[in-house]
Steps between C-alpha positions, in 0.01 A plus 500: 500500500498731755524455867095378692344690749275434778107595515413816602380602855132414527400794652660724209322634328472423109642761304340647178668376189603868418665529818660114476652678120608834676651260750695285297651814337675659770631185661671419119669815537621401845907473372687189613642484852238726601155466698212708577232438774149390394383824660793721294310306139182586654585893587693550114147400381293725685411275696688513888277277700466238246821310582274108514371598170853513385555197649179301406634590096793372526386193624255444206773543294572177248795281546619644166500867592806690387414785834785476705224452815767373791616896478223567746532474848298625796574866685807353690708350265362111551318221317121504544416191235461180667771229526213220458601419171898638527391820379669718796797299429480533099463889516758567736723277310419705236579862657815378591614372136425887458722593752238591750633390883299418794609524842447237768138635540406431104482842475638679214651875504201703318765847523799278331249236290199717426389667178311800440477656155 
């Protein structure tokens, strides 16, 4: 089973299901130990100033999903996902089994962690 997320934003908007599937293609291609903002998903699909789209798909992902979603962070490196239900805590736990670090800020190193293809 694969690690929960929390709800989306509810002020994002709701993404298309075409662009939820474009979506969940790029971030599986995101390689382990790497992340990419939710801005950097939106931009590779055409897409720059849709970065809370990108976000409000990954949220509606299942429980079950095999997309690796806790690749994405925001613009500077940090969590954005709410730590209501331990999900801040879960995906940084996550990153870090990767091999991703985070300095005292929470922020991760986009030039040293950060993917482009």
């Amino acid at each position: 089973m694969s690690p929960q997320r929390t709800a989306p934003h509810p002020r994002a908007p709701r993404p298309t299901a075409d662009f939820s599937l474009r979506v969940y293609d790029v971030v599986r291609r995101i390689p382990r130990g790497r992340i990419l903002s939710y801005g950097g998903v939106a931009a590779l699909l055409g897409s720059p100033r849709a970065a809370r789209g990108v976000g409000s798909a990954l949220a509606a992902l299942p429980d079950d999903t095999d997309v690796p979603w806790w690749r994405v962070v925001n613009r500077n490196g940090r969590i954005s996902i709410s730590n209501l239900h331990h999900g801040a805590t879960l995906q940084r736990a996550l990153l870090e089994g990767e091999g991703v670090i985070f300095d005292a800020r929470g922020q991760a190193d986009l030039e040293r962690f950060g993917w482009e293809p």
